[in-house]
C-alpha positions as a LaTeX table, in Angstrom:
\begin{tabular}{lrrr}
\hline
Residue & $x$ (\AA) & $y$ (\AA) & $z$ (\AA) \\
\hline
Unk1 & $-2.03$ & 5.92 & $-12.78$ \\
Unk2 & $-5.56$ & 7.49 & $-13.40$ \\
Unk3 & $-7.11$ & 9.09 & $-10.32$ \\
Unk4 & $-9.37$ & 7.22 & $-8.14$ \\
Unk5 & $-12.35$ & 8.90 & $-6.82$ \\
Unk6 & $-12.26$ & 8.42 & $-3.14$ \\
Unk7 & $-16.29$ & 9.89 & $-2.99$ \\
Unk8 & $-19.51$ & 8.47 & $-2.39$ \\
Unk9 & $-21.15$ & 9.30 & $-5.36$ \\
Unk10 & $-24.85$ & 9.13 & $-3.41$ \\
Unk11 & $-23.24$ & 12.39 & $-1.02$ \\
Unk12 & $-19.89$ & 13.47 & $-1.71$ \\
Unk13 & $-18.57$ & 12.51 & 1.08 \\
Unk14 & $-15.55$ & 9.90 & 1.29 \\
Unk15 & $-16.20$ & 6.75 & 2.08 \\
Unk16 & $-15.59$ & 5.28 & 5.53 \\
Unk17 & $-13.11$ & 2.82 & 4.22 \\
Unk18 & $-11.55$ & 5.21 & 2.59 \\
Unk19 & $-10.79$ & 8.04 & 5.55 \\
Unk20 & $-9.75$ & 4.86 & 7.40 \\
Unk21 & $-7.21$ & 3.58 & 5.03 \\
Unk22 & $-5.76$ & 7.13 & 4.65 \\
Unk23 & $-5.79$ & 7.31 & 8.63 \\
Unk24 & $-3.97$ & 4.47 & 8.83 \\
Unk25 & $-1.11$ & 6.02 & 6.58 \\
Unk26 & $-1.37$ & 9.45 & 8.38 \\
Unk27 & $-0.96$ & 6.93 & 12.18 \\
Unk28 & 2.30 & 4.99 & 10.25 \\
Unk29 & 3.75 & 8.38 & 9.46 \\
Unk30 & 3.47 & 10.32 & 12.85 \\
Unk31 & 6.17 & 8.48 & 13.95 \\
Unk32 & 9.55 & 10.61 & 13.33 \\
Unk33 & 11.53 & 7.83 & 12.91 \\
Unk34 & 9.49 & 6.58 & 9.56 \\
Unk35 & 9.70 & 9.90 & 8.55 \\
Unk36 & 13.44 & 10.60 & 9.14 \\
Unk37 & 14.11 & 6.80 & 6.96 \\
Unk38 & 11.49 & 7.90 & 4.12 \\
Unk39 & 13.16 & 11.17 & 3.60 \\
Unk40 & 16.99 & 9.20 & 3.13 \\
Unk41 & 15.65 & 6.68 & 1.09 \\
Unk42 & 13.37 & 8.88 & $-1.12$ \\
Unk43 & 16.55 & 10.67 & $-2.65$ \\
Unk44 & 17.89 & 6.52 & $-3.68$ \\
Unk45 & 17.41 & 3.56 & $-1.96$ \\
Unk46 & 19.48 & 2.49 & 0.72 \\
Unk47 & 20.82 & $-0.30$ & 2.93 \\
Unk48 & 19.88 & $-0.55$ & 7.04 \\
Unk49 & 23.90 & $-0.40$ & 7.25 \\
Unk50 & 23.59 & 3.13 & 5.57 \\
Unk51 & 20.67 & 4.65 & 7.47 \\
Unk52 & 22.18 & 3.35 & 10.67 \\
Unk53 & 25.05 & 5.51 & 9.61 \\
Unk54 & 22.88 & 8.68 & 8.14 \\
Unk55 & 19.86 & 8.38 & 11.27 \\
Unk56 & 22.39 & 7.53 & 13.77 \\
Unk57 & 19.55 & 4.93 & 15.35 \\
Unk58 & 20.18 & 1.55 & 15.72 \\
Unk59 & 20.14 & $-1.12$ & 13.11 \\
Unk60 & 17.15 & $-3.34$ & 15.14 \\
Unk61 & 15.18 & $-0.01$ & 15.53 \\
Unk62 & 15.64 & 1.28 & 11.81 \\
Unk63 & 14.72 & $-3.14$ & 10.92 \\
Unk64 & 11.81 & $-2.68$ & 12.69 \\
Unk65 & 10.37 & 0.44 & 11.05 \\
Unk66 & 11.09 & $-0.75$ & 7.64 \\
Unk67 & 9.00 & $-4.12$ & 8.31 \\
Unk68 & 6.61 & $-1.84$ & 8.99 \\
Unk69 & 6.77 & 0.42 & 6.01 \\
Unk70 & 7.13 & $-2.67$ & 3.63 \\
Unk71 & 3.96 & $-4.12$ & 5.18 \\
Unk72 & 1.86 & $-0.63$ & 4.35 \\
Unk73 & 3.75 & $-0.97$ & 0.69 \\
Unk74 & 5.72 & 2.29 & 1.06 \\
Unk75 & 8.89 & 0.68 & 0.98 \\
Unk76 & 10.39 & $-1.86$ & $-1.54$ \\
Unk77 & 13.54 & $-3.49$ & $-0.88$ \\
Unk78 & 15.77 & $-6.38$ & $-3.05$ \\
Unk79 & 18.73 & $-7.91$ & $-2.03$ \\
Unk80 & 22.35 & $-7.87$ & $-3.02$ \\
Unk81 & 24.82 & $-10.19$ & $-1.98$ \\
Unk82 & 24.26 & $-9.66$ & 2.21 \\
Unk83 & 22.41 & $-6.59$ & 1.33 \\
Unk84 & 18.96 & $-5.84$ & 1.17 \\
Unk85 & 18.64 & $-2.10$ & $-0.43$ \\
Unk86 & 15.10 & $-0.26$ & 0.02 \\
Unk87 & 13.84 & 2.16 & $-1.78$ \\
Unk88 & 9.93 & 3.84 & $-2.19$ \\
Unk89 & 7.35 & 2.32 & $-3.87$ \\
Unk90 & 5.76 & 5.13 & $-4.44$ \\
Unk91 & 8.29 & 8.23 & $-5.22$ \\
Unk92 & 5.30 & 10.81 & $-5.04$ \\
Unk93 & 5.03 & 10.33 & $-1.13$ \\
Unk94 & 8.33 & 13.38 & $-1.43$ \\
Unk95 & 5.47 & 15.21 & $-2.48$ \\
Unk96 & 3.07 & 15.06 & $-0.06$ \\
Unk97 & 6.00 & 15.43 & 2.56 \\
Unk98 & 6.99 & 18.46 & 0.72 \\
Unk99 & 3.23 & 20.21 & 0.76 \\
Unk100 & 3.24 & 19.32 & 4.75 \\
Unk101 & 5.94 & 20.61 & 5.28 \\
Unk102 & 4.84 & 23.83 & 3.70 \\
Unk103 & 1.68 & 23.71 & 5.23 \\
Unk104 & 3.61 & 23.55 & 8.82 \\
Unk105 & 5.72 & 26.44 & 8.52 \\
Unk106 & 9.05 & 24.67 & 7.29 \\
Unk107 & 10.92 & 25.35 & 4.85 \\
Unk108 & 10.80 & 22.02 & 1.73 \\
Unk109 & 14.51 & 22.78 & 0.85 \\
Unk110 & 15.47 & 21.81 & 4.67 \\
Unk111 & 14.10 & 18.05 & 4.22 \\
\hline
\end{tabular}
């Protein structure tokens, strides 16, 4: 995917749509919770059954947060059988848990 330049080219500075849409993602991900199922699912994907087991949260709470995630497009899901299995649609968000969690102190090899 070739970079997109997120810039105003009159000042340099981002646009306002821009810093909005990435607030947006930065509000979505502040709560734990997201975090906690974006972590699980980012090492395969995973069904609510199995992150109720893993997050020990309940399945209507875990339901809800993945509407939510699918919504903002960082979760995919398809269904087998009863199933529905979710998984990221877009792997490189590891990444930029991995550089925040570096940038807060913690250790990447704990997540």
């Amino acid at each position: 995917m070739p970079a997109v330049n997120i810039f105003d080219s009159m000042n340099m500075l981002p646009t306002s749509a821009v810093v909005e849409n990435m607030a947006e993602l930065f509000r979505l991900l502040a709560q734990p919770a997201r975090l906690q199922i974006l972590l699980v699912i980012g090492t395969g994907e995973a069904c609510v059954c199995h992150l109720e087991a893993v997050l020990g949260m309940r399945q209507a709470s875990i339901s809800q947060h993945l509407m939510v995630l699918r919504k903002a497009g960082l979760v995919t899901s398809r269904r087998e059988g009863r199933n529905i299995f979710y998984q990221l649609a877009c792997p490189d968000v590891i990444d930029v848990f991995i550089r925040a969690a570096k940038l807060s102190g913690v250790d990447p090899d704990v997540l």
